[in-house]
N, C-alpha and C positions, 0 to 999 in steps of 0.2 A: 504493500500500500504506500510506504515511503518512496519506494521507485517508482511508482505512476506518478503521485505528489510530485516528483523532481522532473519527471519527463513533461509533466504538464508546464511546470515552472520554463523548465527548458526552452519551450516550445514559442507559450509565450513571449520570451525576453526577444528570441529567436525574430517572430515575426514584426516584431516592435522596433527592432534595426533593417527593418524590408526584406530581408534573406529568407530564403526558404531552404528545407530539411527532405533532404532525399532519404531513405530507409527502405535499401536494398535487401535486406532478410524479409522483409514484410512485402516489398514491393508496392511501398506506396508512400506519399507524402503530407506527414503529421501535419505539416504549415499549411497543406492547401486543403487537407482534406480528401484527397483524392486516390485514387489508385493511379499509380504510373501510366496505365495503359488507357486513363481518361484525357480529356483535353486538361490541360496543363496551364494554359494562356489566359491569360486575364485582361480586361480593359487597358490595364497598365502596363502588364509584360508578353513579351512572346516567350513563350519557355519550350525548349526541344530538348531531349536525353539524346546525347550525353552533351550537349552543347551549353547546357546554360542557359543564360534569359538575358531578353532584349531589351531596356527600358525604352519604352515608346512613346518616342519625343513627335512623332507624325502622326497626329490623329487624323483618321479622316473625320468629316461634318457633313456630308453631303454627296451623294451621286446623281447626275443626272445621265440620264439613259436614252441617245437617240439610235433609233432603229430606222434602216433603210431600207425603205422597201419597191418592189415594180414585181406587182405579181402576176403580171403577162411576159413576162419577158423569160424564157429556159433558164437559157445559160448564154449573160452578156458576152460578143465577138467569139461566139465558138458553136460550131453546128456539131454539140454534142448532149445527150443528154446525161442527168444525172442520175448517179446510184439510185435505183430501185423502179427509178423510169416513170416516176408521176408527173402529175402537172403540177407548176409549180404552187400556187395555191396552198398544195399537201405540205412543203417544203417552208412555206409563211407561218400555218398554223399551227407547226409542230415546232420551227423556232420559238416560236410566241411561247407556245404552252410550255416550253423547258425554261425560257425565259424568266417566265412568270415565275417557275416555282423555284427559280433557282435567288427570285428577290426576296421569295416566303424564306427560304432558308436563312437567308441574309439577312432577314428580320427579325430573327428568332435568336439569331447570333450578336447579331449587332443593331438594338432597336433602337439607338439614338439618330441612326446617320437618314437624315431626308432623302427621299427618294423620290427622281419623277422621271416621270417614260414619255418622251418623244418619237414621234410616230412622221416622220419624212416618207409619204408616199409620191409615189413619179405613175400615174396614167391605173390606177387600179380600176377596174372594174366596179358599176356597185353593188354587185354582189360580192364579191371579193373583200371588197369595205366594209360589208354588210357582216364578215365572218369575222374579221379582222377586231371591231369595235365591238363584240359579242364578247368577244374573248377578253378584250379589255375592261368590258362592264363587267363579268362574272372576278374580274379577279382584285376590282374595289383598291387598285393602286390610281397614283393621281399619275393620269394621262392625257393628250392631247394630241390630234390627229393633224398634219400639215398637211395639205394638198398642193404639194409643189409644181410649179409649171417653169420648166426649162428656158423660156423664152426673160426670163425674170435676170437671165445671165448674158441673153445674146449681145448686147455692147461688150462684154469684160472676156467671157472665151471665146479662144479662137474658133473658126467655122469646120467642123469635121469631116470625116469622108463619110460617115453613117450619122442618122438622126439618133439612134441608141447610143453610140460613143459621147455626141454631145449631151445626152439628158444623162446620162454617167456619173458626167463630169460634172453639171450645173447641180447632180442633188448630192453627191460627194460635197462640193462647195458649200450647199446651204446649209449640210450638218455642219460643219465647221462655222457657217456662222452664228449658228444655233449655237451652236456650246462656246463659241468665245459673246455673244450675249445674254445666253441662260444660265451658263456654270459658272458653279462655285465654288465647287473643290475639285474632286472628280468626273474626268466626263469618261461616259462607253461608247465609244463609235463602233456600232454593231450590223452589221449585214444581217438579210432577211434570209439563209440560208446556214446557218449556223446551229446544232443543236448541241443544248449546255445541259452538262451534268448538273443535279441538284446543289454540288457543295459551290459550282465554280466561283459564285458570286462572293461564297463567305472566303472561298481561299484567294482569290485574289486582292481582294481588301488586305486579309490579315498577312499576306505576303506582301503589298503594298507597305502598309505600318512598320513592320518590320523590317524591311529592306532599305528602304529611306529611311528609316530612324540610324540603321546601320552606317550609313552612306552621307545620310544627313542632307539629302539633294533627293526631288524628287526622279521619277520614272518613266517608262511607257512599259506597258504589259500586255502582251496578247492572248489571247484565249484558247489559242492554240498549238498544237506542237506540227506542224507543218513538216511532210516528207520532205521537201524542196531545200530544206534546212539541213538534209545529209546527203545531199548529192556531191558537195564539193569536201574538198579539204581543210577546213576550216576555223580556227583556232577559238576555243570559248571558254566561259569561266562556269563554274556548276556552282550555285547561292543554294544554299536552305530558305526555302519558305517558310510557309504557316505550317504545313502538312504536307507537302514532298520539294524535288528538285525543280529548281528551275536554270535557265541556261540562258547567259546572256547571246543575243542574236544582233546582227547588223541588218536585216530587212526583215520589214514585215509584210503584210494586206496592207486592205483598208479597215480591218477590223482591229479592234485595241482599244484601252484601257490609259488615257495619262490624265494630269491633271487642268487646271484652267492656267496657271501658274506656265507649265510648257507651253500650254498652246499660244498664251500671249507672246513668250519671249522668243517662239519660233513660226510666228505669223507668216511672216514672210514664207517659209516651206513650206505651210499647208493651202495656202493661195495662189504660189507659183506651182504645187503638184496640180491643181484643179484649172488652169489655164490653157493645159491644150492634154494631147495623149503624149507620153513621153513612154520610153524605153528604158528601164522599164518601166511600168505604169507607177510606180510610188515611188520615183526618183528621188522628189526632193522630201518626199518624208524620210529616206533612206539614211540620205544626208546629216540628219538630226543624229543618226544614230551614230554617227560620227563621234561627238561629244558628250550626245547624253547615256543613260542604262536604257537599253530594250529587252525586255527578257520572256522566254516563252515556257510552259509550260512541259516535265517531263514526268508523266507520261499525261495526254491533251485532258485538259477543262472543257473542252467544245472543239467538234468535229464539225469541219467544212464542208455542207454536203454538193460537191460534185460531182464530176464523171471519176470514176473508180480508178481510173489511169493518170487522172492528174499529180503534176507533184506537188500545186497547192491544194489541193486535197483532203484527201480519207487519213487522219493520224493511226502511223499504225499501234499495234496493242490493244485496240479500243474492241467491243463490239456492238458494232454498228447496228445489227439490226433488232436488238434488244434495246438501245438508247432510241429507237425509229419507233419503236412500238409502244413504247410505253407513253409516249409523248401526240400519242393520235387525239 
């Protein structure tokens, strides 16, 4: 009874100077409470075994989420279709619905940080709208639907060879300026073809926190782990996240995760990528990645659903047609 009396004493004084108590015969931690083998990480800290803890000086406050969408269009400048061979429609409202529940997740994890979903559509159907906004109503997040028209850019982009290349370009553009006038801390520039696992929302965040607290400068993060990423020879660094590896990259998509903070001091690259098509297509977001951290998920948060042969593409390890079904 004297020895509980002191281990409690212990324990106490213990978390009174911030430290926490690992107790490897028990396999679990008296300070936090917890079993080792539970989440570990608090508001305050990132904590990984055997690494230690992170104090987390980069909170995030806020996410704003714009999604872009054209749900008549396949597969933009390619006469291919994609894995599983629907129309694409199928491929909107199953991103949407992983979407969704990957914000419930991030709710439940981290219920301080604001959250709102923009909706950038380019020539949808209305019915298509009609499925779209259903999905949005049932899921009681604060949303808003753009109906963008491409013609809203013809002075500022240059004139295309196809009418699709330019509307690309002009709603690429208007997310960008959607989130350097709507965001506030966080913005997700997400394509309508994307399907996210439930945790991706809370792991990027808490690998966000952590990794810029690390760094002390913020990021770009992408959602995906991209074949295209191991074609070459390619030198990288492996960072601990929230809850697995991630690896810094030099090119992305147009899909990703940085904050208001980058996009403001690297304007200039997200306005000259969406001025005409370049070679390749996200040139001068490339560019960024020059100076700042870009880091992609090992093994993918969210698979890019296109043709099966792409190398931007199917991540592999994943399975695909379990993450497709479930998300119907």
């Amino acid at each position: 009874m004297k020895k509980n009396i002191l281990k409690k004493l212990f324990v106490k004084i213990i978390k009174s100077f911030g430290f926490e108590i690992i107790d490897q015969n028990q396999f679990n931690s008296p300070t936090l409470d917890k079993d080792l083998n539970q989440q570990l990480s608090n508001i305050n800290k990132s904590i990984i075994l055997p690494l230690g803890e992170v104090n987390l000086t980069r909170k995030i406050s806020s996410l704003l989420i714009i999604f872009r969408t054209n749900s008549n269009i396949e597969i933009w400048d390619q006469n291919k279709k994609r894995i599983f061979e629907k129309k694409k429609i199928e491929y909107v409202k199953r991103s949407l619905n992983s979407l969704i529940k990957a914000i419930k997740n991030l709710n439940e994890n981290y219920n301080s940080i604001k959250i709102d979903i923009k909706i950038v559509d380019g020539y949808s159907t209305k019915e298509n709208l009609e499925i779209i906004r259903d999905i949005l109503d049932r899921s009681k997040e604060n949303f808003e639907i753009i109906n963008h028209n491409p013609s809203e850019h013809q002075n500022i982009i240059k004139k295309q060879k196809s009418e699709d290349t330019f509307s690309n370009l002009s709603s690429l553009l208007k997310c960008f300026e959607i989130g350097k006038k709507n965001g506030e801390d966080l913005i997700y520039f997400i394509e309508d073809d994307y399907l996210h696992f439930r945790s991706s929302l809370e792991e990027m965040i808490g690998t966000y926190e952590r990794i810029s607290s690390q760094l002390n400068k913020d990021l770009i993060i992408c959602p995906s782990d991209y074949p295209y990423l191991y074609m070459n020879n390619e030198k990288t660094n492996l960072l601990i996240g929230s809850k697995r590896h991630w690896r810094t990259i030099n090119k992305s998509l147009c899909s990703f995760m940085t904050s208001k903070k980058i996009l403001n001091q690297y304007w200039d690259n997200f306005y000259q990528n969406c001025l005409d098509r370049h070679d390749p297509f996200e040139k001068y977001l490339n560019l960024i990645y020059e100076k700042e951290v870009c880091i992609s998920p090992v093994k993918s948060l969210s698979i890019h659903m296109t043709n099966i042969n792409s190398s931007y593409g199917l991540s592999p390890f994943i399975n695909y047609k379990s993450l497709w079904e479930e998300n119907e």
